[in-house]
Wavefront OBJ file of the C-alpha trace (Angstrom):
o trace
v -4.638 -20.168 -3.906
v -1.697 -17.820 -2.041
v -2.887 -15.511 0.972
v -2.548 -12.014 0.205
v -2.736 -9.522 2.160
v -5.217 -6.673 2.532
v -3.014 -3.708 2.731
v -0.981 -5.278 -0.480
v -3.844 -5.400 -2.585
v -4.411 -2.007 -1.533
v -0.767 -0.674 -2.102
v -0.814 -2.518 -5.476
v -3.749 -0.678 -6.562
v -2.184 2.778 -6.009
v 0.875 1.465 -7.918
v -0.334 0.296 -10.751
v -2.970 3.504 -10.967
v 0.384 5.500 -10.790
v -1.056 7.567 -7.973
v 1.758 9.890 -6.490
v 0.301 11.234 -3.279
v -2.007 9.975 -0.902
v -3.435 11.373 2.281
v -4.348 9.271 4.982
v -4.653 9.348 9.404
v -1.714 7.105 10.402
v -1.486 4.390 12.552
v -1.416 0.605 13.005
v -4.435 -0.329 10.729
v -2.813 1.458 7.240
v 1.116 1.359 8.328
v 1.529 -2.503 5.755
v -0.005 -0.164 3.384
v 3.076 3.126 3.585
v 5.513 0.318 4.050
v 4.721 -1.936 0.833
v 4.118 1.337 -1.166
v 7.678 2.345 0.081
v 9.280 -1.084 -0.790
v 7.989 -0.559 -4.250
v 8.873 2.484 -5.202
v 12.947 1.817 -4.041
l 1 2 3 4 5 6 7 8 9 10 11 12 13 14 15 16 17 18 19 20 21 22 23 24 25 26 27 28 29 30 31 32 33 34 35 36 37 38 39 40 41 42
């Protein structure tokens, strides 16, 4: 079975629940999360 990721699992939920905005605190523990959401929606 592959590895995946935590944040991926959570940026794929967002995607495929079409959510359009989230609001978050930033910083190292959720930054795979903004950058996997970003590299799916270019």
């Amino acid at each position: 079975m592959p590895t995946v990721a935590e944040g991926q699992l959570v940026a794929e939920a967002l995607i495929d629940r079409n959510i359009e905005y989230i609001f978050t605190l930033s910083g190292d523990h959720i930054t795979p999360i903004y950058q996997l959401i970003f590299e799916e929606a270019t």
